[in-house]
N, C-alpha and C positions, 0 to 999 in steps of 0.2 A: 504494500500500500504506500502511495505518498502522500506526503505533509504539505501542506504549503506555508508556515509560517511560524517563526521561533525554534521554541527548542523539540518541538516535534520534527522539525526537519532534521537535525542536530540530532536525534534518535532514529529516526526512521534510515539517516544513511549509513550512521553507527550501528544496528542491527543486518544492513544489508550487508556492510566491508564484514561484516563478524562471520556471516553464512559465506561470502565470496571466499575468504580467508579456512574456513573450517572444507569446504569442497575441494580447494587448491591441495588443501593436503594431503589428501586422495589421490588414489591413482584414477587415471580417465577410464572413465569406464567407455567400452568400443561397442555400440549398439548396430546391428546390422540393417538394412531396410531394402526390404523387394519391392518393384513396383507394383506391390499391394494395394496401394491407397494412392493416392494422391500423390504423388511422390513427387512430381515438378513444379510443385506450388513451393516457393520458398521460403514465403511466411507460413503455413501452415507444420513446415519440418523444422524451423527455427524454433515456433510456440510448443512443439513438442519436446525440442531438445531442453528448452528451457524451466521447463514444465519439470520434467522430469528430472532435471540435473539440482533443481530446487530441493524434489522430495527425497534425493537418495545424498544429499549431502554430499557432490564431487561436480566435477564436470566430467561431462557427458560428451564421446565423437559417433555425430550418427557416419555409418558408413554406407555409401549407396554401390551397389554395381546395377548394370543393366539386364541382369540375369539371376533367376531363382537359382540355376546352380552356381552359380558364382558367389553368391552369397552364402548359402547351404555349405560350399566345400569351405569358407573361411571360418565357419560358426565350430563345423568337424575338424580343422586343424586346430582351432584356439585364435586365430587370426581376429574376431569379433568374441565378443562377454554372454551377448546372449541376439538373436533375431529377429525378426519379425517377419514369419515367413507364410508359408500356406498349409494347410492341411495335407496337402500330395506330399510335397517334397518332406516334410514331417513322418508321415506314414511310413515314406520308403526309408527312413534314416531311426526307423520308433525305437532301435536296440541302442541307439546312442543320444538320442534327444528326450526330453523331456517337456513337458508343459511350465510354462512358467506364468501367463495367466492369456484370455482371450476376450476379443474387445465384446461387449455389447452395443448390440444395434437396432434399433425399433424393438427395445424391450428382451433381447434374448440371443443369445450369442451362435445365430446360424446367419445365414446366406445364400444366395437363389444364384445359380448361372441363367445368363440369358440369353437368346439367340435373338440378332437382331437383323434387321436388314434396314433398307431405306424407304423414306415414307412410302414412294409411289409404288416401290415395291409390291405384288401383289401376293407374294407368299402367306401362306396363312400357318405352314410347320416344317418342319425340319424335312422331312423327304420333297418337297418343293423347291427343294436348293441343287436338286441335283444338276450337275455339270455346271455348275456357275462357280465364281471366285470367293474364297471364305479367308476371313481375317480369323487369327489365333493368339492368345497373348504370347504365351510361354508354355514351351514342351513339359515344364513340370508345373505348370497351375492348372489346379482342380477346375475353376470356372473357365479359364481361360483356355482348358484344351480337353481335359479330360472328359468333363460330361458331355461332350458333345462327341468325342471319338467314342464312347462307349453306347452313346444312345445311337453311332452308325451301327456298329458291331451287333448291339442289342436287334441290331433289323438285316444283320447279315452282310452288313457292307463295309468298305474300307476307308478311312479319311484319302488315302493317293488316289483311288480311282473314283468314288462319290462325287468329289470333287475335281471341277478342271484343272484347278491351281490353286495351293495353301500357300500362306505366309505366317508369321509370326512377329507379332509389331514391337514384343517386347515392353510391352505398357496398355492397361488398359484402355486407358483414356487413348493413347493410339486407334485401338482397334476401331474404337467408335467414332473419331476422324478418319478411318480408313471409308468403314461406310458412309459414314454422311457424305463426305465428297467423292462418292460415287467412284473409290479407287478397286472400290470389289463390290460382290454384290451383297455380301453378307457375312456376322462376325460373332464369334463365342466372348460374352464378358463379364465380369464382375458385377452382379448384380445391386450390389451396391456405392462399386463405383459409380455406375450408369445414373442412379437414383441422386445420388453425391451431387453428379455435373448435372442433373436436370433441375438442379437448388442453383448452383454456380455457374454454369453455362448453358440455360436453357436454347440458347441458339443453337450448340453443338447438338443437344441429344432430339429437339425437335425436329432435327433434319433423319432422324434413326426413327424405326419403331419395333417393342416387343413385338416376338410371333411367337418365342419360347420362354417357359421359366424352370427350371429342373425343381427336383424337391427341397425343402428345405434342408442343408448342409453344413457342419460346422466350420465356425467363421477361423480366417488364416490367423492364427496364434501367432505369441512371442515366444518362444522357444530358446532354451539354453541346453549344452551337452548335460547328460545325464549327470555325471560325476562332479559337474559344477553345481547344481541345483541350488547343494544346501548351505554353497560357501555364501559371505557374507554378501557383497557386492551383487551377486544374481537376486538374493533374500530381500537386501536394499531396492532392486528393481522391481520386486513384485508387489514389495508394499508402496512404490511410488506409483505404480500405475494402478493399483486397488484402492488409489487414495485421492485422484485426479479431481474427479467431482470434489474434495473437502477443500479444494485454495481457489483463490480466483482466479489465478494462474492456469491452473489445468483445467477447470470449468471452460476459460475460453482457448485452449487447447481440444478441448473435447467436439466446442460445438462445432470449432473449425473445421474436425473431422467429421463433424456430424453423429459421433460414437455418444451413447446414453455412458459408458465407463467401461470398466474392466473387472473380471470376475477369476475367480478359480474354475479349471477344469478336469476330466477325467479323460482319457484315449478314447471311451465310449463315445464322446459328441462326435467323433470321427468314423461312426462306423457306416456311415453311407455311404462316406468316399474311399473307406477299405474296402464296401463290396464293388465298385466299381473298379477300381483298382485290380481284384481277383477277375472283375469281367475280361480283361484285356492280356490276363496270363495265357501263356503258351496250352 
């Protein structure tokens, strides 16, 4: 909070050099981030870092790469503290990751993949796409690739031949400037990012429209190696984003993401996207 005048000012800056002063002396904690959410807004990954580097008492480096495994293999080497990754890539790595907590979103910690096309588009479901161009986020996101190669599969068909032509934009909010400006015809994405940018850029997603929504799925988690769980610093991070909504700090952190907060979870919320997963085994 700020002061504006006498010795409340004179306190309020002396309280904040005291928390700047107590987190320096901390090691930086290394947070990973997939293009999960929002990720090229850079006020919105600032209010997060900031958010959270308040409630875990250090500073905080988020790390981006442009890729779920690119991030996934740094989390596995020790290269990042803890992730923020997806359900898939979580699942395929379950014997060495752990939960460390999962956002909520309109009341409840799952998520919808969508299939989208362009307004004029006259598709009405997924077999309608055939032989035309499909945008992809990432070869290891659940929304962004999986439910949709598994509901070809589920009908007997292949993403290479279903399809004329796949791409992978490598960001949600990609895939849905893929379709709206007519670069394909049609795209698998994050059901909440799509819902995100139709708050934030209603231009972009009203040039798109739902034709699909999969079932509800659990939402892409922050995840730490197993064996770090319980050291102190991952501990620190779980109570800082279980505690978001309590500052006004992370309040408007949250709404920025549009997230109601963060909760505990169990591997169970995952088991939709394990049986999909088992759909696409040899």
């Amino acid at each position: 909070m700020e002061y504006s005048i006498g010795r409340r000012t004179f306190v309020g800056a002396g309280l904040a050099a005291v928390i700047a002063g107590h987190a320096s002396a901390q090691p930086v904690f290394r947070l990973g981030l997939t293009p999960v959410f929002l990720d090229n807004d850079a006020a919105i990954i600032d209010g997060l870092r900031r958010a959270l580097s308040r409630g875990m008492g250090r500073e905080i480096e988020l790390v981006q790469r442009r890729t779920y495994q690119e991030i996934t293999g740094l989390l596995l080497e020790r290269s990042v503290d803890a992730a923020w990754l997806c359900g898939y890539p979580y699942l395929q790595h379950a014997d060495l990751l752990d939960l460390v907590a999962v956002p909520v979103w309109r009341g409840g910690p799952r998520y919808q993949s969508y299939l989208i096309v362009g307004t004029e588009d006259e598709a009405a479901n997924l077999t309608d796409l055939r032989g035309g161009t499909h945008a992809f986020s990432d070869p290891d996101s659940n929304s962004g690739y999986l439910v949709t190669a598994t509901d070809l599969h589920r009908l007997g068909e292949q993403v290479d031949s279903f399809f004329s032509r796949s791409i992978f934009t490598f960001g949600h909010r990609n895939v849905v400037r893929a379709v709206a400006d007519g670069l394909v015809r049609s795209g698998s994405v994050d059901g909440y990012v799509w819902e995100a940018l139709s708050v934030i850029e209603p231009e972009l997603t009203s040039r798109t429209r739902v034709i699909a929504r999969s079932e509800w799925l659990g939402f892409p988690p922050v995840c730490a190696r197993r064996d770090s769980l319980g050291l102190e610093p991952v501990r620190a991070l779980q109570t800082a984003l279980m505690s978001l909504s309590e500052t006004e700090e992370g309040r408007v952190a949250l709404t920025s993401l549009l997230l109601d907060g963060f909760q505990l979870a169990t591997v169970g919320l995952f088991d939709g996207i394990a049986d999909r997963m088992a759909d696409l085994e040899p």
